[in-house]
N, C-alpha and C positions, 0 to 999 in steps of 0.2 A: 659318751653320755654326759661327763661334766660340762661339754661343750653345747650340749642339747639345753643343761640347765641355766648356764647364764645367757645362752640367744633368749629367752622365754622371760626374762628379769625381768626384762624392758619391752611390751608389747605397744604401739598405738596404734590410732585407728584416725584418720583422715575425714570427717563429718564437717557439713554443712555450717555448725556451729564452732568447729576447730577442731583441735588437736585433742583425742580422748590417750589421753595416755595413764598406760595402768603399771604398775610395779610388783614385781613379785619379792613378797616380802622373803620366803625362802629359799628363794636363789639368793636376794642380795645378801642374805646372814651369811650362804654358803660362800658367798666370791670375799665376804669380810674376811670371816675367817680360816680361808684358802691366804688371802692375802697378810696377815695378823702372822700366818705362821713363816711367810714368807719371810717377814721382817724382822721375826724372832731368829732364824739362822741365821741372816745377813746382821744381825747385833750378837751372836754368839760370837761367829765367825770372825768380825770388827775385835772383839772384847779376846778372842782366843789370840789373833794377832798379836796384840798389844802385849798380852804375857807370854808371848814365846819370842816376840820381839826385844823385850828387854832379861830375858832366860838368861844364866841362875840366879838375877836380882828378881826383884818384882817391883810391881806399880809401889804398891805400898812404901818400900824400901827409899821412895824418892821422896817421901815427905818426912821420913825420919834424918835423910841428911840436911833436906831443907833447914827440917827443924835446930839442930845438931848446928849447921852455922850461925843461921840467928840468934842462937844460945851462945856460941861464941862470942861473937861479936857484940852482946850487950855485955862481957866483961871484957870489951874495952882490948881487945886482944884481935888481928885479921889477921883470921888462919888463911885467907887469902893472897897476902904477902903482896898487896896491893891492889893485886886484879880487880876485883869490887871497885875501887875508886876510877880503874883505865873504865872499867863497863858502867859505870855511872855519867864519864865525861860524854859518852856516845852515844847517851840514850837521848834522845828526841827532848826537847825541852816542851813543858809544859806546865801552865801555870796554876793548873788544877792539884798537880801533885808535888807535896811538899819536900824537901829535900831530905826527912827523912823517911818517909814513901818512897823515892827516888833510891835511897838508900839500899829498903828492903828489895824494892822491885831489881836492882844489882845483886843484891845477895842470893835472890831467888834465882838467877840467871845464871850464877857464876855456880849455885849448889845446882843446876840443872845440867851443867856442862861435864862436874864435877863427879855428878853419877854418873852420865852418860860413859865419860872416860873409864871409870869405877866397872860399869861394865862389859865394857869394848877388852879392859884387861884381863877380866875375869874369862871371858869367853876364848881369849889367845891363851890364855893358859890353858883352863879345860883343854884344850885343843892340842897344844903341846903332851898335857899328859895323857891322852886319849890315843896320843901316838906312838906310846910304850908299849910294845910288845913281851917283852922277856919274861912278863909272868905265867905267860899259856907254854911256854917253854923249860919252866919248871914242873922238877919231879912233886906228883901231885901230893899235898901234906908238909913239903915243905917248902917252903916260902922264905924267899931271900930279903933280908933287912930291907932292900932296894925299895924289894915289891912290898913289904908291908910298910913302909913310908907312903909309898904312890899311891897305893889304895886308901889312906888317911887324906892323903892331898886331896883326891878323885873327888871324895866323897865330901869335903870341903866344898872345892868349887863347884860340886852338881846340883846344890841346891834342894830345895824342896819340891815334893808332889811335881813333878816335872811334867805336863804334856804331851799327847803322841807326839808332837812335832819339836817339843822344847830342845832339843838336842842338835837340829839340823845345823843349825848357825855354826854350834861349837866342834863339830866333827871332822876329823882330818882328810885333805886330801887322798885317795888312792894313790901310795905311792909308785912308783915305777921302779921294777927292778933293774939290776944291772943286766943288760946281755950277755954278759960272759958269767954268772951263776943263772939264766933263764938254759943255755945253751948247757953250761956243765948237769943242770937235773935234768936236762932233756937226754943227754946223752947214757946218762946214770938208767935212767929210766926204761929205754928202749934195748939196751945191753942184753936181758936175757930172753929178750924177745926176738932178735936177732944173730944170723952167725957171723961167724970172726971177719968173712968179706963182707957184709953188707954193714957189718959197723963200723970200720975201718974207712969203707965208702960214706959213710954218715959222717964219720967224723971227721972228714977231711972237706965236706960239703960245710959245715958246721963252721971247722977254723975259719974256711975262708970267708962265709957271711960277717963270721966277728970281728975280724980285722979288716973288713971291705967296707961291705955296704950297710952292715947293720948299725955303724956306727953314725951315719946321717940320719936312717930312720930313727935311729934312737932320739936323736936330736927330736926332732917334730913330737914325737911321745911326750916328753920332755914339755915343751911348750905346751902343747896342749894342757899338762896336769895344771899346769900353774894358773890357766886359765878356767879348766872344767873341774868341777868336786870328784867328777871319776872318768877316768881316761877312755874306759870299757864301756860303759854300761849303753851310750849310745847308738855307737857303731856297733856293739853286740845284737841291739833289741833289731837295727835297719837290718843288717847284711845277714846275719843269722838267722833271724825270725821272716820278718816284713819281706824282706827282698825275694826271700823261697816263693818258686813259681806252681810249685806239686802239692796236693791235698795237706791242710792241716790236720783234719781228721787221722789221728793214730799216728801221722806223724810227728805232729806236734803239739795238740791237746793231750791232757792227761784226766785219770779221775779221781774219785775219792768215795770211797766205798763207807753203807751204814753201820750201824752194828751186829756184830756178827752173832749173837745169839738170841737178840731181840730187837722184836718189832712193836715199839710203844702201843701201836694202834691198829688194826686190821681195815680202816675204814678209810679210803683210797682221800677223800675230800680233807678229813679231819687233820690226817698228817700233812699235807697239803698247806693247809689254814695255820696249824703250828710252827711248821718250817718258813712261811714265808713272813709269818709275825716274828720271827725269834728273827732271823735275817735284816728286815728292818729295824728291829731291837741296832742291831747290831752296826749300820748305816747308821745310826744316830748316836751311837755313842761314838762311830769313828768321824763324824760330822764337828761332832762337839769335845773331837779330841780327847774323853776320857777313857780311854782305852792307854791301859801303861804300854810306853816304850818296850820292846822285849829288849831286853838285856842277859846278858851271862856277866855279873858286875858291870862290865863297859856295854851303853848304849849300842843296839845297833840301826843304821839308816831307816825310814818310817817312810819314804818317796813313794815305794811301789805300792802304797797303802790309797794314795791319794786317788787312784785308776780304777779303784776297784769295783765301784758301780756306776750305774750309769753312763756306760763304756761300753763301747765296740769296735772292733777289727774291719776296718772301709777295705775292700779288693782295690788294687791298682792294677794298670796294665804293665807297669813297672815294678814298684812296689804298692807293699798295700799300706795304710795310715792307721792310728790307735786314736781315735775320736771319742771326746771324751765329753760327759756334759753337765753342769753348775749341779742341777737336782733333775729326780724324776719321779712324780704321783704316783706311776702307774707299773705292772707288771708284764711282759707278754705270756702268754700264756697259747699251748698247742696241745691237744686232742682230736683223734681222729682225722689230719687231715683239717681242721680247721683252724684259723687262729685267732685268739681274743685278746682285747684292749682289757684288764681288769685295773680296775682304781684303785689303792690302796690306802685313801686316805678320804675322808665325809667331813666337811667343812672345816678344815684342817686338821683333823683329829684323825689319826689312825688306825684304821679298823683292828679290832678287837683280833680273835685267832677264832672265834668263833664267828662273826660276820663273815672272815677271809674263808672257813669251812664253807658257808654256804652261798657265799658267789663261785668259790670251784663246783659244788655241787649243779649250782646255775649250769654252770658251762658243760662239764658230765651230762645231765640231763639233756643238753640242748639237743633239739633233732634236726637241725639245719645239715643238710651234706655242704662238703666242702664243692668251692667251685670249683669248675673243669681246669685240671692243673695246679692249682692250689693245694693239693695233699701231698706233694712230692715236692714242692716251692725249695725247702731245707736243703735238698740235695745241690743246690748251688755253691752253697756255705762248705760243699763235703769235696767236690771237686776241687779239679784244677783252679788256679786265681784268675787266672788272663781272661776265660770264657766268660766266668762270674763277672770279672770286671766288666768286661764289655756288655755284657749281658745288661747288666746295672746303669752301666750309661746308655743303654740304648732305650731299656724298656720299663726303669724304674726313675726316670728324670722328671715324669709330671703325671696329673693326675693321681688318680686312687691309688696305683701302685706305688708312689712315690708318698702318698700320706700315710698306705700302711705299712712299708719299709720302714720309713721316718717312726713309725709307733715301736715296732720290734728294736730298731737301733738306739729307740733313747729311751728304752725300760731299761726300768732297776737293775732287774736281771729276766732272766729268761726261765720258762717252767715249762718243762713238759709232763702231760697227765698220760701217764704209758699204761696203752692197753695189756699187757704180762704181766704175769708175777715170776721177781727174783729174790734174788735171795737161799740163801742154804738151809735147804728144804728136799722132800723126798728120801729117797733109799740111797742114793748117789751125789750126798751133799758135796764133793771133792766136783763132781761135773758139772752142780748146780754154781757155785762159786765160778767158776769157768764162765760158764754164760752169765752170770750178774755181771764178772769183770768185762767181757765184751760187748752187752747191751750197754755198759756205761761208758766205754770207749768210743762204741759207731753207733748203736743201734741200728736202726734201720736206713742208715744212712741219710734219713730226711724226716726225721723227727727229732731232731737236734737243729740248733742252729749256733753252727760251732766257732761265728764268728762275736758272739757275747763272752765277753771278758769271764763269765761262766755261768751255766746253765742247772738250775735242779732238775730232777728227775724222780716222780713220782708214780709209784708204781701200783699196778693194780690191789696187791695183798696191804700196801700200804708201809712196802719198801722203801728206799729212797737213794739219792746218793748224787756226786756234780759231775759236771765237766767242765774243766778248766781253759782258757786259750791261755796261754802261751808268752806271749809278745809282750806283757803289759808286767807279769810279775812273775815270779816263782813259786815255785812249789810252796814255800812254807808260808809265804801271805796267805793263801789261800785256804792253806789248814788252819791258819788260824780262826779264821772266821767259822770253818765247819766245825770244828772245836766246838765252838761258840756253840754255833748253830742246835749240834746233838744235845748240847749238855745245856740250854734252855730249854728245849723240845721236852726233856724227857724227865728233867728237874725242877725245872719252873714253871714252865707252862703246865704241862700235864694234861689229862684228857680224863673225862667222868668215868662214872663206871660200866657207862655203854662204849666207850670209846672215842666220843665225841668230843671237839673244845669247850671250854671252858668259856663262861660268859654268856652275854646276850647279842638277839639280832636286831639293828633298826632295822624296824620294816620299808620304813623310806628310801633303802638301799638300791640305786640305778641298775639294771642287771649289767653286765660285760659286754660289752663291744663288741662284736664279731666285724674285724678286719676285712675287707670288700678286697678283690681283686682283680686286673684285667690280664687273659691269656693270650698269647696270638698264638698260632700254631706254630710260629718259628722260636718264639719263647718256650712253646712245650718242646719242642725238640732239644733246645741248648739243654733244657731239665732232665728232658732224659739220656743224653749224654753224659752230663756231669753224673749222674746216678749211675751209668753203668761204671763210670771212673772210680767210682766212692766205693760201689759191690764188689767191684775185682779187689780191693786193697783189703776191705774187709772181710771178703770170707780168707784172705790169705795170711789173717793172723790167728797165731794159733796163741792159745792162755792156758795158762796153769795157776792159779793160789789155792794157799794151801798154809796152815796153820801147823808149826811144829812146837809140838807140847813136853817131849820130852825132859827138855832144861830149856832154862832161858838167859837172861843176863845176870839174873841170882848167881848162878852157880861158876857162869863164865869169868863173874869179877874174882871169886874167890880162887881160879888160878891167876889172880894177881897178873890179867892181862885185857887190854880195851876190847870191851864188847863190838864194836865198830869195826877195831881194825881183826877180831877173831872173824866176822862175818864175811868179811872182804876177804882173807885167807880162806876161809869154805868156800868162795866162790871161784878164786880163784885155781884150789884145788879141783874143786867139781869139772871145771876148765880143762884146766892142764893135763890131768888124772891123764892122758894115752899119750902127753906130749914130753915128760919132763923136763919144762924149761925154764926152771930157776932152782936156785941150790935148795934153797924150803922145802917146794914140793918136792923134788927129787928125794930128799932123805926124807920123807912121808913114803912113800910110797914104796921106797924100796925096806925090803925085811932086813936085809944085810948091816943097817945101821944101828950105830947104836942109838936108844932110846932118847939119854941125855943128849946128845948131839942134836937130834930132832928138836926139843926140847930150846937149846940156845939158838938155832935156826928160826924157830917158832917167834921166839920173843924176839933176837932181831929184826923179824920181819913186822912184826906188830911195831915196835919203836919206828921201824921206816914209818910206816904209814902212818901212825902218828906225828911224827914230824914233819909228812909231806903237807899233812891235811893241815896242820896248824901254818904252815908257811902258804900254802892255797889264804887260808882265813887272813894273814897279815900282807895281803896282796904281793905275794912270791908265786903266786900260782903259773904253772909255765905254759898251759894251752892260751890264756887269754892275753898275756905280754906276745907271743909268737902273732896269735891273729892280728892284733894291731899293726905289729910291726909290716904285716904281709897286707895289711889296707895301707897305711903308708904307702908303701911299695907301689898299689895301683895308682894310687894319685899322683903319683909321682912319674910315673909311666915306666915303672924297675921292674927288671924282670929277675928273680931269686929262685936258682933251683931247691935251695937249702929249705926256705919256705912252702914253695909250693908242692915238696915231697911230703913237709911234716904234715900240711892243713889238708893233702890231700890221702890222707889215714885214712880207712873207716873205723870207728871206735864198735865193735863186734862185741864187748862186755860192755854195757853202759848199764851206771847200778846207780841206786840213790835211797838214802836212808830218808822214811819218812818218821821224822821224830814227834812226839809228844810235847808241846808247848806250853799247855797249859793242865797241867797235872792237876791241881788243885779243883779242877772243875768235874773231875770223876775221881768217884771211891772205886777203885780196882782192891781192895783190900775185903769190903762190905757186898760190894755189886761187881764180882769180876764179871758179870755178862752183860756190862753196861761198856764193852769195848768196841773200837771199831776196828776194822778187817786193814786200816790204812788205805793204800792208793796205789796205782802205776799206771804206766806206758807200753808205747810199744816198741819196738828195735827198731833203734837207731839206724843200725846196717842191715841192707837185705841178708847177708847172711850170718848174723849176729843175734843176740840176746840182749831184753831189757829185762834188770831184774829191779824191784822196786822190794822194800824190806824195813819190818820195823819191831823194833823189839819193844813187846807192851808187856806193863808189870816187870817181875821179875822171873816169870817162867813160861814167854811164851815170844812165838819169831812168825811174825807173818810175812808171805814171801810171793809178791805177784810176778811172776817170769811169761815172757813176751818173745815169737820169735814169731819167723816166715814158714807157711808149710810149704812154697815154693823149693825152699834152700835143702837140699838133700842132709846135710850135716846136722842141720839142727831140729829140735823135738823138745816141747817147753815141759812135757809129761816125765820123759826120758833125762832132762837136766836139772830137774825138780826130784829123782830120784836119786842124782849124784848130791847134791846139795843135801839130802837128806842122811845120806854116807858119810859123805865130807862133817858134815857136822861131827858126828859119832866119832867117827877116827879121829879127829883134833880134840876134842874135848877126852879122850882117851889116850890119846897121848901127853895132856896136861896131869892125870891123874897118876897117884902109883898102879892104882887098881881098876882096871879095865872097867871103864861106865854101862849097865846092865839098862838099856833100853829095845823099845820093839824095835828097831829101824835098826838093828846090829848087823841082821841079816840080809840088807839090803845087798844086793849083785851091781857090780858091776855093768855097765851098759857098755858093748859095743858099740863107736860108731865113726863112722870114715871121716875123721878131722884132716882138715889141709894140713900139710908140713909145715908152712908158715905160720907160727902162731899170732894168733889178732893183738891189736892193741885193745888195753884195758881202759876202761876209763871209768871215774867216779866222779859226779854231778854232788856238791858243797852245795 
């Protein structure tokens, strides 16, 4: 429709007498000020530049040295120690400018050189001490001379009010560890997961890599860092992400679920209009950079921020591509089977949460059916890649399918208006959490379109919640923004007391787009292929969340042990529990032990994992130094048994803490039901477990578990039941006095585990 507005600007008309040409004055204010805003990002952007370009100096900073030498220099004193005079003999002779003009314009020159240097040093330092680790490796409280020097330093060269991006220039290299400590915590690691011959066989596959060939691939690692800011993150996003030729859907998408006790608004349009104003909120302060750095004291990298809208995941027949685009007006939006162009912005001004109410209402209301094939279109995005790919180059290269592709791939983001209501509701709130978590995973396999960098989801009762792709960032980019997102919606924005947005509507307002399509019948076929590909994976996940309220992280710190690495111990007990394969869990489980015994087992085990996860954080991490090594390898044309046994594991526990970033932005203390449920996935290994977990406040663990109902061994209801034991029993065994909760009497589960026990894995 904006496109409708500016054709009509400019009408003439061809008469006898000439050229009748007529202008429309409200289109040209609209194409002004469309373009006025245009130019306003491209001078933020210009101007954000500039002070992250000269980060932890600033612009300003350069006329105070200016100043600072010509104030020298008029008491007859060159703190330049001659320079000024060599860059005076060099300057261009001209008879305009006096010799002492000549003078100043050297001095200006020599104090331009002088900052620049001032902060090319500052920036190698920051960097230098950004690459000090040993303070995450202190016992917490106390703090070595070292470390409280370094953080005096830090905090010196970091400058002021720093930029989402201020930080990038100054940040250290990912360094490479050495292969003989990647290879000894690998070894370390797999030990009680293993018997005496298959480690012995490890370990002797092991030596011989490290003193063979791993020593050349090391080399190439090596080079690379010195050239690239992270050795990983590339070849992680191709070969790992992109390159996968089998459904992203549940494979590789994940969600993020609303709040679990309340639904600001019942009115399907209204949260709709909230969500996607609070989201654009949110693009513009990550546009304009004022979004802080997240830090724990030291910055961390802000790259995966830059993708975050106006992105999407291209299918390859090889690989697929992350296309990414400058800005985008407008939103896609899908209901019933149809799909709409919605604008989000009226002559560069940003619709209001109450205008964005009532053009989704628009689209609700519309009574247009979808075209023939067009309501199951998504199921492309759910499937296999190759078909999709080909699909796309055969039948979306011109024409109307290719303008309305082009509209879905360079929106903001992507919105679905879903005909259900979720959310935990009814008599059987534990079933209903169930099914919110897997309509937000698949849906219906083609009302999603799971190749947007991430999709909302709006629900009929006026639920909500995302879906994230994958390839472009991780999990905690992502929560941040929803973060955001919730605690605008339900803080700031707000809704009347019909439940409505807030604000007014221009009536002027162009209705939504509705996206044209053309079918051939061999295009509906590839559609309903990929759809039945996308239905068999999804009905074969099975979901469990589930909130445990008994204690939470309150109660876990005061046995003076990491809530993180306690959770990961409950999982790993709930695991093991029929297998006893490590010393920990074995003296848990057995009665025969002494208590305190359990006890030192417990906390050693917590100190490992705490040390493992801080060395993962300080780039020691041993899955992603191994993978490189074993791409090395292909390019190389090497063939590594050592490697190609460890990478071909399947990680059977894949767990992942989703944590709270932005604390300040909810009172959990005043409004505990202003929480949200967190996020997950789905299992990694066909017959494994994905368990996603977050501890919110200080007395509560929500816990999304994920598995195949294909796989006879596993059962997400059944391992949600051990987790809920395993708690009890650890936190009982921290106390002198046996912890009195409902879940005491929780049973045992039977259930026929391989004798092999899985590798575990945990996703940083």
């Amino acid at each position: 429709m904006a496109e409708a507005h500016q054709a009509v600007a400019f009408q003439f008309t061809v008469t006898p007498d000439g050229i009748d040409l007529k202008l429309s004055h409200q289109a040209l204010t609209q194409i002004y000020l469309s373009g006025l805003r245009s130019w306003k990002k491209r001078f933020i952007r210009l101007k954000n530049s500039v002070i992250t370009g000269v980060y932890p100096a600033s612009p300003s900073s350069w006329l105070f040295v200016v100043i600072a030498i010509l104030a020298t220099m008029y008491t007859r004193s060159d703190p330049s120690m001659g320079l000024i005079a060599k860059i005076q003999e060099h300057l261009p002779v001209s008879e305009s400018l006096s010799a002492q003009c000549q003078t100043v314009v050297s001095a200006v020159v020599f104090s331009t050189l002088l900052w620049l240097s001032l902060i090319l040093t500052m920036r190698l330092c920051l960097k230098q001490l950004l690459s000090y680790h040993g303070w995450m490796f202190e016992q917490h409280g106390k703090l070595s001379s070292t470390t409280k020097a370094w953080m005096a330093l830090v905090r010196i060269f970091s400058g002021r009010q720093p930029l989402l991006y201020s930080y990038q220039g100054s940040l250290p290299n990912l360094p490479v560890p050495k292969v003989k400590d990647t290879i000894h915590r690998f070894l370390d690691s797999v030990r009680p997961l293993t018997d005496a011959h298959q480690f012995e066989r490890m370990s002797t596959l092991a030596r011989e890599f490290e003193s063979g060939m791993g020593k050349r691939l090391q080399w190439y690692l090596k080079l690379k860092s010195l050239w690239a800011a992270n050795y990983v993150s590339d070849w992680w996003e191709e070969y790992i992400y992109l390159r996968g030729r089998g459904p992203i859907m549940v494979n590789s998408n994940y969600y993020g679920m609303d709040f679990l006790y309340v639904t600001p608004t019942p009115i399907q349009a209204a949260r709709a209009g909230n969500t996607i104003h609070a989201c654009l909120l949110y693009r513009r302060k990550l546009n304009r950079e004022e979004l802080k750095p997240v830090s724990s004291f030291i910055p961390l990298c802000a790259a995966q921020c830059e993708r975050m809208f106006n992105t999407s995941r291209i299918p390859g027949e090889e690989t697929d591509t992350v296309q990414h685009w400058q800005d985008s007006e407008f939103v896609a939006v899908f209901h019933r089977g149809r799909y709409f162009r919605l604008w989000v912005y009226q002559a560069g001004r940003l619709l209001s949460p109450r205008e964005l109410e009532h053009q989704v209402q628009r689209i609700l209301d519309d009574p247009a059916a979808p075209a023939p094939g067009e309501e199951r279109l998504g199921a492309l995005t759910a499937g296999d890649r190759v078909p999709w790919a080909e699909a796309r180059k055969t039948y979306f290269s011109s024409g109307p399918n290719k303008r309305s592709l082009d509209c879905i791939e360079k929106a903001a983001f992507f919105v679905t208006l879903d005909d259900e209501e979720q959310g935990m509701m009814g008599d059987d709130s534990g079933a209903s959490l169930d099914r919110y978590a897997k309509s937000l995973l698949h849906g219906k396999c083609y009302d999603r379109w799971f190749d947007k960098s991430f999709s909302f989801v709006v629900y009929k009762n006026g639920k909500n919640g995302l879906n994230a792709e994958h390839s472009w960032a991780d999990a905690p980019t992502v929560a941040h923004l929803w973060e955001y997102v919730l605690a605008t919606d339900s803080f700031q924005l707000g809704y009347n007391t019909e439940g409505h947005c807030k604000g007014e509507v221009d009536p002027s307002l162009p209705r939504p787009q509705k996206l044209t399509w053309e079918f051939s019948p061999e295009l509906q076929q590839q559609v309903g292929r990929s759809l039945a590909v996308a239905q068999a994976l999804a009905d074969d996940i099975d979901f469990h969340v589930f909130s445990f309220r008994d204690f939470g992280k309150g109660r876990i710190k005061k046995c003076r042990i990491s809530p993180d690495a306690f959770i990961q111990l409950t999982l790993q007990l709930a695991y093991y529990r029929d297998l006893c394969a490590c010393a920990c869990v074995c003296a848990c489980v057995c009665v025969c032990q002494e208590r305190e015994e359990c006890r030192r087992l417990l906390r050693a085990a917590s100190e490992r994992h705490q040390n493992l996860y801080r060395l993962a954080m300080t780039g020691g991490g041993i899955d992603r130094h191994l993978f490189c090594l074993y791409v090395v390898s292909k390019y190389l044309g090497l063939d590594s048994p050592f490697l190609k046994e460890v990478l071909s594991e399947p990680w059977r526990l894949s767990t992942s803490q989703t944590a709270v970033q932005q604390g300040e932005l909810f009172d959990m203390v005043n409004h505990p039901e202003f929480i949200s449920c967190g996020g997950g996935f789905g299992p990694v290994a066909d017959d494994g477990y994905g368990v996603s977990y977050s501890l919110v406040g200080e007395n509560m663990i929500n816990f999304h578990i994920s598995c195949k109902h294909s796989c006879p061994s596993t059962d997400a209801h059944e391992f949600g039941a051990q987790v809920r034991k395993a708690l009890v029993d650890l936190l009982d065994l921290m106390y002198t006095e046996p912890t009195r909760t409902s879940t005491r009497t929780s049973t045992r589960t039977s259930r026929n585990y391989q004798h092999n026990p899985p590798a575990v894995k945990k996703d940083q």
